[in-house]
C-alpha positions in Angstrom: -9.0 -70.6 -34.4 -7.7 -68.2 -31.7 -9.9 -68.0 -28.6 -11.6 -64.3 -29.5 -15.7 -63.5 -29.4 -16.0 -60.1 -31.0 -16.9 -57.6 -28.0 -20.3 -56.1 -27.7 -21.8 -53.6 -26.0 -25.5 -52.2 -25.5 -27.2 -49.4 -24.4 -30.6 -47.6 -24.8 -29.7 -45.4 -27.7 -28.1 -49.1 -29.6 -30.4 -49.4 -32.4 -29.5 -52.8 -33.3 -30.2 -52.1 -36.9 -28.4 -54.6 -39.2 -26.6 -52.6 -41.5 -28.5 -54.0 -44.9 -31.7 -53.6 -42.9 -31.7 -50.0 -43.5 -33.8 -48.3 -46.2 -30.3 -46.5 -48.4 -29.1 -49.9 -48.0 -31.8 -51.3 -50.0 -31.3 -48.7 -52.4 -27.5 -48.7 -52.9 -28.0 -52.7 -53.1 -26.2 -53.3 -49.8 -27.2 -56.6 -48.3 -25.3 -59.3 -46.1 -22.5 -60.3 -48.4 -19.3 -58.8 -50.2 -18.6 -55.5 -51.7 -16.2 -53.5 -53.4 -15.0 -50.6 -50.4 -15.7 -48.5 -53.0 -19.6 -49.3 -53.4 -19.6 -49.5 -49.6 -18.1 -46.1 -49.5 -20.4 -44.5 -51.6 -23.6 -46.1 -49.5 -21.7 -44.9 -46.3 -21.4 -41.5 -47.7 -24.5 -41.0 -49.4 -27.1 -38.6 -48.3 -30.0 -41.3 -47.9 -27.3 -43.0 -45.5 -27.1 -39.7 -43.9 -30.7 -39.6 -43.6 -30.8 -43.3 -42.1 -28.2 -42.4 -39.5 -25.6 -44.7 -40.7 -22.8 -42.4 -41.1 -23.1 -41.5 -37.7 -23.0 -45.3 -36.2 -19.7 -46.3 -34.5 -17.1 -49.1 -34.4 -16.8 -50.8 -31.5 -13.5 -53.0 -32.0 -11.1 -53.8 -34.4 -9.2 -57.2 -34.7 -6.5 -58.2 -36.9 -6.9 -61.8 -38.4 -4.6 -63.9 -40.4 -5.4 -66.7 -42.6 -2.7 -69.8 -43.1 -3.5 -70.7 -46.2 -0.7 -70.3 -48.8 -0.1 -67.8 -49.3 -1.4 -66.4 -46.0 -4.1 -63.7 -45.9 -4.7 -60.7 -43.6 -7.5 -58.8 -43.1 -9.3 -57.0 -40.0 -12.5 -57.6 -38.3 -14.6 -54.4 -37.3 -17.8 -54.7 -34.8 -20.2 -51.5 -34.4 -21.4 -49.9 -30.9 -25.1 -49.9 -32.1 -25.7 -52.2 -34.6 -25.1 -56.8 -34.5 -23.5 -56.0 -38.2 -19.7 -57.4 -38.5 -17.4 -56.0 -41.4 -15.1 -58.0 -42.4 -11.9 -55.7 -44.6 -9.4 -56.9 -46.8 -6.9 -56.5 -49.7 -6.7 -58.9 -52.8 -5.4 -59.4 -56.0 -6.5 -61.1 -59.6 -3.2 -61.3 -60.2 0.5 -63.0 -58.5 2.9 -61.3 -60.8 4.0 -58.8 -58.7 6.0 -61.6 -56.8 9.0 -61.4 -59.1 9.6 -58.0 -58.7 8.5 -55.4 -55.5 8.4 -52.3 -58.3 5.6 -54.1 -60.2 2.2 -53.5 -59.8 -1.6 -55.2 -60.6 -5.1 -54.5 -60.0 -5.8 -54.3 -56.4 -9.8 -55.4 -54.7 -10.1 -54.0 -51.8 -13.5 -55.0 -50.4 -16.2 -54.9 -47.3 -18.1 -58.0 -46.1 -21.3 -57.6 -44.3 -23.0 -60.0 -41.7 -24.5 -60.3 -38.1 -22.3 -63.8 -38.0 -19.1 -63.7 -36.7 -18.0 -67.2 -38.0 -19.3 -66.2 -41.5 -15.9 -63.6 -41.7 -13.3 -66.3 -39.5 -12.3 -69.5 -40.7 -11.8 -72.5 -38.4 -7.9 -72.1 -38.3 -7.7 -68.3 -38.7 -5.6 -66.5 -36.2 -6.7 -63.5 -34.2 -3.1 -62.2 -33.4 -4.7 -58.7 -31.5 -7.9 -56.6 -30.7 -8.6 -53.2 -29.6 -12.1 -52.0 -28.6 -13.1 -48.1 -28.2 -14.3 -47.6 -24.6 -16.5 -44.3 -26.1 -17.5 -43.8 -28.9 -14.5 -42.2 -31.2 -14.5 -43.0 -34.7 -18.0 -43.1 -36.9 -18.8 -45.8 -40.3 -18.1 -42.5 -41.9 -14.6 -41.6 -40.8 -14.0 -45.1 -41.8 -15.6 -44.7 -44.9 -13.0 -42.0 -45.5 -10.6 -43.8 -44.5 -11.3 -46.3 -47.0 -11.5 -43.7 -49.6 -8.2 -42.2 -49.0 -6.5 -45.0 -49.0 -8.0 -46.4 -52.4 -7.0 -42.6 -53.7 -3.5 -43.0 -52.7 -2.8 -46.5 -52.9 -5.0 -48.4 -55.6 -1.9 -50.9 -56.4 -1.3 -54.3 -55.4 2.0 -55.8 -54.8 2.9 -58.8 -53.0 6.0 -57.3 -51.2 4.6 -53.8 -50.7 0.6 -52.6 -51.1 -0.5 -55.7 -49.9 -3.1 -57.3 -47.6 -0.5 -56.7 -44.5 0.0 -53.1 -45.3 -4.0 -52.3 -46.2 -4.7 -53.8 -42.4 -1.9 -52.2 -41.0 -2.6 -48.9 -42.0 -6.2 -49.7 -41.4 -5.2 -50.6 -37.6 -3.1 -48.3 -37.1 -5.3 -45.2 -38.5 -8.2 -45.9 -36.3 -6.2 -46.4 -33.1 -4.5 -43.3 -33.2 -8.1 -41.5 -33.0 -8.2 -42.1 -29.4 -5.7 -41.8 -26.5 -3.9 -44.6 -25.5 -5.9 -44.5 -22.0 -9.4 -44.9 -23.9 -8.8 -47.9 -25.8 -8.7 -51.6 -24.7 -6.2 -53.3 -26.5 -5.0 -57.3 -26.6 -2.6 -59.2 -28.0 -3.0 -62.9 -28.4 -0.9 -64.4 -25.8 -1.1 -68.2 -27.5 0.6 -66.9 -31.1 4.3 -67.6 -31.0 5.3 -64.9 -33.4 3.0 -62.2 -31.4 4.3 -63.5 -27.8 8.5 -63.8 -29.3 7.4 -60.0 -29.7 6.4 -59.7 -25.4 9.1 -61.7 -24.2 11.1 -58.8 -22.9 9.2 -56.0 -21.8 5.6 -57.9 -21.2 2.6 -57.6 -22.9 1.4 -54.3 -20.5 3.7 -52.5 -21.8 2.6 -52.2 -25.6 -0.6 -50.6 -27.4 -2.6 -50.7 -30.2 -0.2 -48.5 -32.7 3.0 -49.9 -31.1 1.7 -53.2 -32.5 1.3 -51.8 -35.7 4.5 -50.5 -36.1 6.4 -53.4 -35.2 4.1 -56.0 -37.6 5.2 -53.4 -40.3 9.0 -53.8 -39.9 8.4 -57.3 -39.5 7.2 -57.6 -43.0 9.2 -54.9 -44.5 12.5 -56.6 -43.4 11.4 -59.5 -45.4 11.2 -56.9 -48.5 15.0 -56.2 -47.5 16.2 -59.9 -47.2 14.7 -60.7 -50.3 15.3 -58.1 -52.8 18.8 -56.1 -50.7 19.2 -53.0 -52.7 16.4 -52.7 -55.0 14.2 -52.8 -51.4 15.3 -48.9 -51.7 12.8 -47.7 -53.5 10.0 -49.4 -52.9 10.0 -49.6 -49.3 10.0 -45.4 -49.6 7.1 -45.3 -52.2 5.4 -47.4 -48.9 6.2 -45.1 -46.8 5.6 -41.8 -48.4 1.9 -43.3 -49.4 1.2 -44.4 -45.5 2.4 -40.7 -44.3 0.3 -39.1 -46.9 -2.7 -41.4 -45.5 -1.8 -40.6 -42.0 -1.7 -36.4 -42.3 -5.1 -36.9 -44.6 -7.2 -38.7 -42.2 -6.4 -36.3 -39.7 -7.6 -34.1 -41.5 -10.8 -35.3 -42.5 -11.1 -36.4 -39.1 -10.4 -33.2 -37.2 -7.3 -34.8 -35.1 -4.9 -32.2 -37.4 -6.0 -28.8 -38.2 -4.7 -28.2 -41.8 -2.6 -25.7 -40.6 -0.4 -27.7 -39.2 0.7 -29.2 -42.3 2.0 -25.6 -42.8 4.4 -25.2 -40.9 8.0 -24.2 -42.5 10.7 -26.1 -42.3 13.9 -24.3 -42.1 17.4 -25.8 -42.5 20.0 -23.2 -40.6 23.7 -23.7 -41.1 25.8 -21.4 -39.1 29.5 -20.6 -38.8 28.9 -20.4 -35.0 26.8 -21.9 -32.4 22.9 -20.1 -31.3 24.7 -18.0 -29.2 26.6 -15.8 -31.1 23.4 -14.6 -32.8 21.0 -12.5 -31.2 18.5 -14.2 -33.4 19.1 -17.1 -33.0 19.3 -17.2 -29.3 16.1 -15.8 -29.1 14.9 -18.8 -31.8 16.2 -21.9 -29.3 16.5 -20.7 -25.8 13.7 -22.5 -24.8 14.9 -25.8 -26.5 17.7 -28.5 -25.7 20.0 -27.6 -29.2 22.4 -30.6 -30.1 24.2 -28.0 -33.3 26.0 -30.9 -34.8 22.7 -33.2 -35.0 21.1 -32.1 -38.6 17.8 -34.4 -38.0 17.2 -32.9 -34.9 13.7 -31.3 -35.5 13.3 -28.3 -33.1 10.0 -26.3 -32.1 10.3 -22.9 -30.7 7.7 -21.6 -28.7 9.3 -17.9 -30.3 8.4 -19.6 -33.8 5.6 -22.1 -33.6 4.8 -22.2 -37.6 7.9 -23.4 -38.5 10.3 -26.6 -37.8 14.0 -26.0 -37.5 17.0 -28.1 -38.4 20.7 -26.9 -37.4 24.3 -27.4 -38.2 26.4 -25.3 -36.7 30.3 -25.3 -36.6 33.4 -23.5 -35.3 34.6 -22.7 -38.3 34.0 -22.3 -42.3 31.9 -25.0 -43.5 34.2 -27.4 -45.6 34.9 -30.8 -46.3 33.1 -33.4 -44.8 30.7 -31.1 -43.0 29.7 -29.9 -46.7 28.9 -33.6 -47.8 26.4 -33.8 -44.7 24.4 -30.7 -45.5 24.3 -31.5 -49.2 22.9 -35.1 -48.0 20.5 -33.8 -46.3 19.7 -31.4 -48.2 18.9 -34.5 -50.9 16.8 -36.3 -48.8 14.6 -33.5 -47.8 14.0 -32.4 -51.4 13.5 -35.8 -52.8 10.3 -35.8 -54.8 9.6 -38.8 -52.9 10.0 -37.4 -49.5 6.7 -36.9 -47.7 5.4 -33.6 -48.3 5.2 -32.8 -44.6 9.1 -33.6 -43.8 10.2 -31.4 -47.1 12.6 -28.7 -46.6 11.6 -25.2 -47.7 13.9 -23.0 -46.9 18.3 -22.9 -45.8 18.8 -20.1 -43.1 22.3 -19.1 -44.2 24.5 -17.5 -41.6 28.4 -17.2 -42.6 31.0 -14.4 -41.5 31.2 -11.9 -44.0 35.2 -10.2 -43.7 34.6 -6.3 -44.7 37.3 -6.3 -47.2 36.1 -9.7 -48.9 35.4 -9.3 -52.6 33.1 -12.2 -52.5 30.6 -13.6 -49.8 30.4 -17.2 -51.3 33.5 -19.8 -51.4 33.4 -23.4 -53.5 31.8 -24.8 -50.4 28.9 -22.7 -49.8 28.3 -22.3 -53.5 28.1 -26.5 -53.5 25.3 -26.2 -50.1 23.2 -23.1 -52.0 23.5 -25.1 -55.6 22.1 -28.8 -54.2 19.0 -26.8 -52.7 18.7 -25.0 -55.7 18.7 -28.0 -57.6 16.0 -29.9 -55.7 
């Protein structure tokens, strides 16, 4: 096993309470052992837990362990500030026969072990590939009982290629560490793990952080799903990805990191015959932004227009040919039913030259651009 001893920390406000010592434990049958997240969510949650104090206890540190056993295992190790009790969360399955094919789905168990033992929830020749720990305290057993929650709501599939143990830790990890600034969390990676030090080779190990850790585990795994299955990896690696942004922008929300606003803002595609300039409206919209007119993905936030999110293709001329195919492409994308909800486009800002004497406004072009977003 990988040199790691779970960090604690006391003060005189720790109540070093083991989790099932406390009366709504007793009640909701929670004792040193494992549980479904969902019981453990509803104990967490519950108003005799509120009454204990338990929702308001806090974690401590977060490491991410992997088992070698075939096939290997993931799960994450979670210590609290004030109590000796070690959680122990993980992803499992009843059932392999999602490995023939990454669109298939079973039953997924996504559970919570309890115990004041460290080496009851780490095997002898489990890995410890990296650890954070929360210098204050950030993030309560009930934000991650909500966490837990979401996640079951929006994800309660297994597949072996997809929603499995790597992803559920992942966007476990990844969740909690983006509740505090980089500056107030410790973070380590395990320098003696050949896949996590090939990672540090170039730029060092100060360099990276908790999330950057996560990100790069998850492309790791997902370009598996592309070597394996080529072009049917479409699909399923955006159903991954629309379920971990929709888990991101809730958690936020629950947690108070994103006011629900925010969520609200419009996003505004604007295709122009002529460049920001020309328009007095326009100028006003970017002139305190750095506009690149014939990059479409750029995202650009106006101080003059802070509820909405502008995209812009602007050209010299009538918009034709291969010009048309790029706005109708991204039009596509961005009114996918499977694009995140939060990178949806809502509305095209239509700005063409109008000759006084034309008996139409509309060519065959923008007729295609209005028709694809009408479509969508």
């Amino acid at each position: 096993m990988s040199p790691y001893t779970p960090v604690r920390r006391k003060s005189s406000t720790d109540s070093e309470v083991s989790l099932s010592d406390f009366p709504s434990a007793r009640k909701f049958k929670i004792s040193p052992g494992k549980f479904s997240a969902l019981n453990f969510t509803k104990w967490v949650k519950s108003p005799e837990a509120h009454s204990d104090g338990v929702d308001h206890l806090s974690i401590l540190s977060v490491a991410w362990g992997e088992s070698h056993k075939v096939p290997s295992h993931e799960y994450l190790i979670i210590t609290l500030r004030n109590s000796p009790s070690i959680l122990r969360l993980e992803r499992d399955t009843d059932s392999w026969s999602t490995l023939w094919s990454p669109k298939s789905r079973s039953t997924c168990k996504d559970t919570v072990t309890i115990t004041d033992r460290f080496t009851d929830l780490v095997s002898r020749n489990d890995t410890i590939l990296a650890s954070f720990a929360f210098k204050y305290p950030t993030v309560t057993l009930a934000s991650l009982a909500s966490l837990l929650q979401i996640i079951s709501q929006q994800a309660d599939r297994y597949n072996v290629w997809t929603f499995n143990c790597w992803w559920y830790v992942c966007c476990l990890w990844r969740n909690l560490a983006k509740c505090a600034e980089r500056d107030d969390i410790c973070f380590r990676m395990n320098e003696e793990v050949t896949e996590v030090r090939s990672f540090a080779d170039e730029e060092g190990f100060e360099s990276w952080d908790a999330v950057r850790f996560a990100h790069v585990l998850q492309f790791v795994h997902l370009a598996a799903l592309e070597r394996t299955w080529s072009r049917n990896s479409k699909a399923p690696k955006t159903h991954l990805r629309k379920a971990s942004d929709d888990i991101e922008l809730m958690f936020s929300q629950s947690s108070g990191l994103v006011e629900k606003g925010d969520c609200d803002k419009l996003r505004v595609l604007i295709v122009s015959e002529s460049g920001p300039a020309k328009s007095a409206l326009l100028s006003d919209a970017f002139r305190d932004v750095v506009v690149e007119p014939r990059d479409i993905n750029q995202e650009i936030v106006s101080t003059s227009y802070p509820n909405h999110i502008f995209h812009l293709f602007a050209t010299a001329g009538a918009v034709q040919g291969h010009n048309t195919q790029l706005i109708c492409q991204f039009i596509n994308e961005r009114t996918n039913a499977e694009c995140p909800h939060t990178e949806k486009l809502d509305a095209i800002w239509y700005c063409k030259k109008i000759p006084p004497d034309s008996s139409c406004a509309f060519d065959h072009e923008d007729e295609s651009i209005l028709n694809t977003f009408g479509d969508g």
